[in-house]
N, CA, C and O atoms as CSV, one atom per row, in Angstrom:
chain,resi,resn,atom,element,x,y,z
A,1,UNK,N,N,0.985,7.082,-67.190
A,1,UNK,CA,C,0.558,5.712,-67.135
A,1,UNK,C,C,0.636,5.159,-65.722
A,1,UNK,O,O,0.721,5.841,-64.701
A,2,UNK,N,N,0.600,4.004,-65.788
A,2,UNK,CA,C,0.732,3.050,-64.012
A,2,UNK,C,C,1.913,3.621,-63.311
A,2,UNK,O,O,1.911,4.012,-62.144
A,3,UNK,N,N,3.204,3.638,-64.361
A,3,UNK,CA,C,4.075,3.494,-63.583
A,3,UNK,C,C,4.495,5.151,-63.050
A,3,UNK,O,O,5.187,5.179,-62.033
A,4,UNK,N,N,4.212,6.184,-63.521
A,4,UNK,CA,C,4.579,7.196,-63.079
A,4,UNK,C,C,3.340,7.441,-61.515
A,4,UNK,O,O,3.660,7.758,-60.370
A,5,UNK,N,N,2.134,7.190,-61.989
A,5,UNK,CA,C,1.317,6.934,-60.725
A,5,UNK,C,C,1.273,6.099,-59.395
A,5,UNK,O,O,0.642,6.264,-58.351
A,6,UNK,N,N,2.221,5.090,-59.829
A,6,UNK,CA,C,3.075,4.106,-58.670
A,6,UNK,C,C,4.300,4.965,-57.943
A,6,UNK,O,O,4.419,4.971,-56.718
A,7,UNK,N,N,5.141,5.643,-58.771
A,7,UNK,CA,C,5.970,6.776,-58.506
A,7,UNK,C,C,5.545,7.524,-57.853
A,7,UNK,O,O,6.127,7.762,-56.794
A,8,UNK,N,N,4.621,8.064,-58.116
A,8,UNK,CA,C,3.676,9.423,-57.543
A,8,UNK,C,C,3.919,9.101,-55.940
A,8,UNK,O,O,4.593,9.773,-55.158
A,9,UNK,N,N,3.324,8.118,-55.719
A,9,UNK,CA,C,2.745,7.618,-54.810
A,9,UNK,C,C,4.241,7.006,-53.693
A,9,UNK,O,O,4.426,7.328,-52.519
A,10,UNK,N,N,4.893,6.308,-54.329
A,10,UNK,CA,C,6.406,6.116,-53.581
A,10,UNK,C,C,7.087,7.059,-53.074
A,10,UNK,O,O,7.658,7.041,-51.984
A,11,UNK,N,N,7.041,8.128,-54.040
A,11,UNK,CA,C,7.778,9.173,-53.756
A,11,UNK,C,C,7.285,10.170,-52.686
A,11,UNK,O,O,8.254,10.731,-52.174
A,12,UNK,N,N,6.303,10.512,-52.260
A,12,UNK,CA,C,5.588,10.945,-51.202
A,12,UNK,C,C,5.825,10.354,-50.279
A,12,UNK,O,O,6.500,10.882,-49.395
A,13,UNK,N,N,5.298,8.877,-50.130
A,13,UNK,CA,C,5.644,8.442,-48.572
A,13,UNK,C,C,7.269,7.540,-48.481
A,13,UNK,O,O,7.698,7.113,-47.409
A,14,UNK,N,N,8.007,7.376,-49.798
A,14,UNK,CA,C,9.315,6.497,-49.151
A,14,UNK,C,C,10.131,7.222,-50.059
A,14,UNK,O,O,10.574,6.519,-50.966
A,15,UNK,N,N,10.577,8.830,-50.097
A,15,UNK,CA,C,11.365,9.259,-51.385
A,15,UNK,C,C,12.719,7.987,-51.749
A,15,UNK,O,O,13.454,7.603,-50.839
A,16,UNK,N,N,12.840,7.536,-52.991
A,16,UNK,CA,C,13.735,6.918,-53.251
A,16,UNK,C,C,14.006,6.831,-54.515
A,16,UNK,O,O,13.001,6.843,-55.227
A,17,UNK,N,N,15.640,6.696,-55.398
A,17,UNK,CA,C,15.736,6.635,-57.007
A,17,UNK,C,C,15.013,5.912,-57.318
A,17,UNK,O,O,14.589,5.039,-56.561
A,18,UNK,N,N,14.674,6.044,-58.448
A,18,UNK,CA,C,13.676,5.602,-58.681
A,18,UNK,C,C,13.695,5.340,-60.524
A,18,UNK,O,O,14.123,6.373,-61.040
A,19,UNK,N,N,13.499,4.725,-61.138
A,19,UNK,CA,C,13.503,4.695,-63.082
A,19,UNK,C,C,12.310,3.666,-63.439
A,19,UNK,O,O,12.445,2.448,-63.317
A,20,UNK,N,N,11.350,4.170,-63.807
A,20,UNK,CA,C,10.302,3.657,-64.716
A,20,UNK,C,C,10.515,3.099,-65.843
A,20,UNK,O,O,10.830,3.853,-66.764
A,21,UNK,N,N,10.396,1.373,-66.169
A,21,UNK,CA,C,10.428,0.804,-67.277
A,21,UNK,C,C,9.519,0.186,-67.780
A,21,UNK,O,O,8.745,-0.437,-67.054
A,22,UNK,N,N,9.373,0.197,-69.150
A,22,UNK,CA,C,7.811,-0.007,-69.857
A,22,UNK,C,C,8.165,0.142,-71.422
A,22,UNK,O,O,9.141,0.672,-71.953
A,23,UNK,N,N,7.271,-0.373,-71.870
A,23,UNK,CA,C,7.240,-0.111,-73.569
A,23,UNK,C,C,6.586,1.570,-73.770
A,23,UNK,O,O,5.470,1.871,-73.344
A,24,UNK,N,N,7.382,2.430,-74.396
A,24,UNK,CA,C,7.301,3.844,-74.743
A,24,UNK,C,C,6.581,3.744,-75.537
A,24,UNK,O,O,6.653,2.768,-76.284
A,25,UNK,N,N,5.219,5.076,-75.767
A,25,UNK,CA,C,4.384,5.145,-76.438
A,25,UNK,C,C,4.679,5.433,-78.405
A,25,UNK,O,O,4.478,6.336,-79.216
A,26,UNK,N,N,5.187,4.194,-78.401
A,26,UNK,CA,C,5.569,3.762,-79.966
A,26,UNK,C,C,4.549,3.195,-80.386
A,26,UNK,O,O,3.411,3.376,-79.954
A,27,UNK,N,N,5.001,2.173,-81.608
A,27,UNK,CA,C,4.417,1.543,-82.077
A,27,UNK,C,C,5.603,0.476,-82.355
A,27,UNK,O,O,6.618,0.691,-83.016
A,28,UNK,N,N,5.286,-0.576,-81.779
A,28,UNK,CA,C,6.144,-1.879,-81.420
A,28,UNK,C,C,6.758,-2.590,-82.635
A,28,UNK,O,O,5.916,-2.452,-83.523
A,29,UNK,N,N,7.529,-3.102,-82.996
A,29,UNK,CA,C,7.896,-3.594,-84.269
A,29,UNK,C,C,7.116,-5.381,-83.688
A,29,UNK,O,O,6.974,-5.814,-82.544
A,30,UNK,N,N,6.883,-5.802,-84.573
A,30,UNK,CA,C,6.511,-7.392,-84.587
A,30,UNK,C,C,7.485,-8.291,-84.270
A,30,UNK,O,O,8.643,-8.223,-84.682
A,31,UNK,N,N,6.915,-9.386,-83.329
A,31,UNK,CA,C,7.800,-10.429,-82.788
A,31,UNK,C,C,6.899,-11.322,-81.643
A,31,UNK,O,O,5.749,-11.279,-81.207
A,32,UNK,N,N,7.951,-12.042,-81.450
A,32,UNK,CA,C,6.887,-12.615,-80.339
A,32,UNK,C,C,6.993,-12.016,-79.057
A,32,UNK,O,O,7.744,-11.042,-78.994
A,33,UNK,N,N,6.350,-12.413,-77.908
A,33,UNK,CA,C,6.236,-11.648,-76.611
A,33,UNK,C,C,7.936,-11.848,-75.860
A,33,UNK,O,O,8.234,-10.991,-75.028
A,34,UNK,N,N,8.762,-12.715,-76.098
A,34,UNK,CA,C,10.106,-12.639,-75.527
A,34,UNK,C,C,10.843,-11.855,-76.452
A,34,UNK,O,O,11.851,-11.316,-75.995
A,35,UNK,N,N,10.585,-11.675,-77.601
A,35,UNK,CA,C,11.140,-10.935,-78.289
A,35,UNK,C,C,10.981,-9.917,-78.165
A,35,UNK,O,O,11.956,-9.239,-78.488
A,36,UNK,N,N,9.833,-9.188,-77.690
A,36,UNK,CA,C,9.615,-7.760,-77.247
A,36,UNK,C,C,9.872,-7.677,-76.638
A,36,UNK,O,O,10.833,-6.919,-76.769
A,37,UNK,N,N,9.723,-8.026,-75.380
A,37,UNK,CA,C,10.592,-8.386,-73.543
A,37,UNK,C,C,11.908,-7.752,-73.931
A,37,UNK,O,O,11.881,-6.522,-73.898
A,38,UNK,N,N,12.914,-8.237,-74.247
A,38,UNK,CA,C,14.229,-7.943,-74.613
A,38,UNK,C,C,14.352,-6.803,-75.372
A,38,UNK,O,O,15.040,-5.827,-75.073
A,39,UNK,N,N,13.626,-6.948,-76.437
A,39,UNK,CA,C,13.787,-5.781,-77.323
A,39,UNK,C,C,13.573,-4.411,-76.341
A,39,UNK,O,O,14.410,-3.517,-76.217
A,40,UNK,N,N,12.721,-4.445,-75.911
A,40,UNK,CA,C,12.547,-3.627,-74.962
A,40,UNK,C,C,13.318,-2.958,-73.116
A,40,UNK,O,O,13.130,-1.957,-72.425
A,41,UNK,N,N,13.964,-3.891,-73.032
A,41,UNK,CA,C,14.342,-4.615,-72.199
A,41,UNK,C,C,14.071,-4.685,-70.379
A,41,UNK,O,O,14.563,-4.154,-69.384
A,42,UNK,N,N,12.766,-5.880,-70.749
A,42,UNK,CA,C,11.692,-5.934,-69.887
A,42,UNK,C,C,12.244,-7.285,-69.666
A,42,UNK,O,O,11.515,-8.054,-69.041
A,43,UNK,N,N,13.230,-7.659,-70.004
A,43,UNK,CA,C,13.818,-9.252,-69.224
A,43,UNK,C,C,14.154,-9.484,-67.735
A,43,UNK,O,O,13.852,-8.528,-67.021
A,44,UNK,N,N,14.655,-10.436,-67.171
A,44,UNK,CA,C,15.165,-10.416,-66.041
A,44,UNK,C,C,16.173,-9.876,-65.864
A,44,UNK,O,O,16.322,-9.346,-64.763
A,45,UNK,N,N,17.580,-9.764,-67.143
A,45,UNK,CA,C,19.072,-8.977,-66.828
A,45,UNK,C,C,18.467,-7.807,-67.332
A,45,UNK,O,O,18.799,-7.051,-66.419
A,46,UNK,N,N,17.821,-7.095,-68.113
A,46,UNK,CA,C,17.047,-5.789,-68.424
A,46,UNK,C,C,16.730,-4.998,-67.530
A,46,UNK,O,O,16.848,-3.788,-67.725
A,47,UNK,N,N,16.235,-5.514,-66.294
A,47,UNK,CA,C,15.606,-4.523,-65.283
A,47,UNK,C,C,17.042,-4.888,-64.126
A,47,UNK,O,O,17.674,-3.896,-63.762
A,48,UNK,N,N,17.431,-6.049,-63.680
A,48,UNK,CA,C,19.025,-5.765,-63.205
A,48,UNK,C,C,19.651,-4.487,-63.464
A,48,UNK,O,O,19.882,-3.509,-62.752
A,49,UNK,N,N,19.892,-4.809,-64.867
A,49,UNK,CA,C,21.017,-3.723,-65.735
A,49,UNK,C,C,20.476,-2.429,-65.246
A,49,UNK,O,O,21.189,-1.589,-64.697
A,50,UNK,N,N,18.989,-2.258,-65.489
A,50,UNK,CA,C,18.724,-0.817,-64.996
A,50,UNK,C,C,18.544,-0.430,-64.112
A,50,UNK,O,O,18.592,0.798,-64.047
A,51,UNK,N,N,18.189,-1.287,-62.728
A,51,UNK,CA,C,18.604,-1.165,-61.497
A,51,UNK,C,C,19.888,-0.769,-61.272
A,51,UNK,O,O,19.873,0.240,-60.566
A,52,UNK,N,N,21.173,-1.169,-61.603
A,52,UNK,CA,C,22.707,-1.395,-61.031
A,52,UNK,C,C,22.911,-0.113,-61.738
A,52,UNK,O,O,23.720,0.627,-61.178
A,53,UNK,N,N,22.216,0.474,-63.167
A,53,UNK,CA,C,22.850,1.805,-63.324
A,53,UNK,C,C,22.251,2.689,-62.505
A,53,UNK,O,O,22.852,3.580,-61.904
A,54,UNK,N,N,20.612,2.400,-62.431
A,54,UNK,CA,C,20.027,3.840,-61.428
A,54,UNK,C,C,20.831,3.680,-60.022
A,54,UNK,O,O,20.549,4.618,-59.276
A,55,UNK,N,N,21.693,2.819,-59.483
A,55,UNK,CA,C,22.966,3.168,-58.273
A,55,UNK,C,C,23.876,3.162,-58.700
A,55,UNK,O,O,24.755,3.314,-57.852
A,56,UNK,N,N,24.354,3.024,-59.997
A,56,UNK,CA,C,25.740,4.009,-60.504
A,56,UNK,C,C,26.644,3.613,-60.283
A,56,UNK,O,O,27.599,4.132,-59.705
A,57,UNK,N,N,26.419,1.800,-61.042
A,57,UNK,CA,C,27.134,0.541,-61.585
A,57,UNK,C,C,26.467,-0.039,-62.695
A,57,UNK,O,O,25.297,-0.306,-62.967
A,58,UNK,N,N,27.920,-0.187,-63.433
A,58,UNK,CA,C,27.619,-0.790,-64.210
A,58,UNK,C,C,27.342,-2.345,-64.274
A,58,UNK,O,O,28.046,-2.848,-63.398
A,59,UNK,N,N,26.626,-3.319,-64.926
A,59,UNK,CA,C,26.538,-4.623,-64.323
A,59,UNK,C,C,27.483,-5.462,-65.686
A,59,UNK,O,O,27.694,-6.674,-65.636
């Protein structure tokens, strides 16, 4: 998808850790769009959280 092709592309000219987040090729349970956000966790502390672990802290 986008984000491994954004990767592709980072990783060639600026190697750096790196973790791709996105809704996985499921099939989404129903809710509204903040509710998937989270569920998923595509929030603002969601991508924090997975930032601070891909450097190996916990938040």
């Amino acid at each position: 998808g986008l984000g491994s092709a954004v990767a592709e592309v980072v990783v060639i000219t600026h190697p750096v850790p790196m973790r791709i987040l996105g809704v996985p090729g499921v099939f989404a349970p129903t809710g509204s769009a903040s509710w998937l956000l989270d569920y998923f966790g595509l929030t603002a502390q969601g991508i924090f959280d997975a930032a601070l672990e891909l450097r190996g802290r916990k938040g």
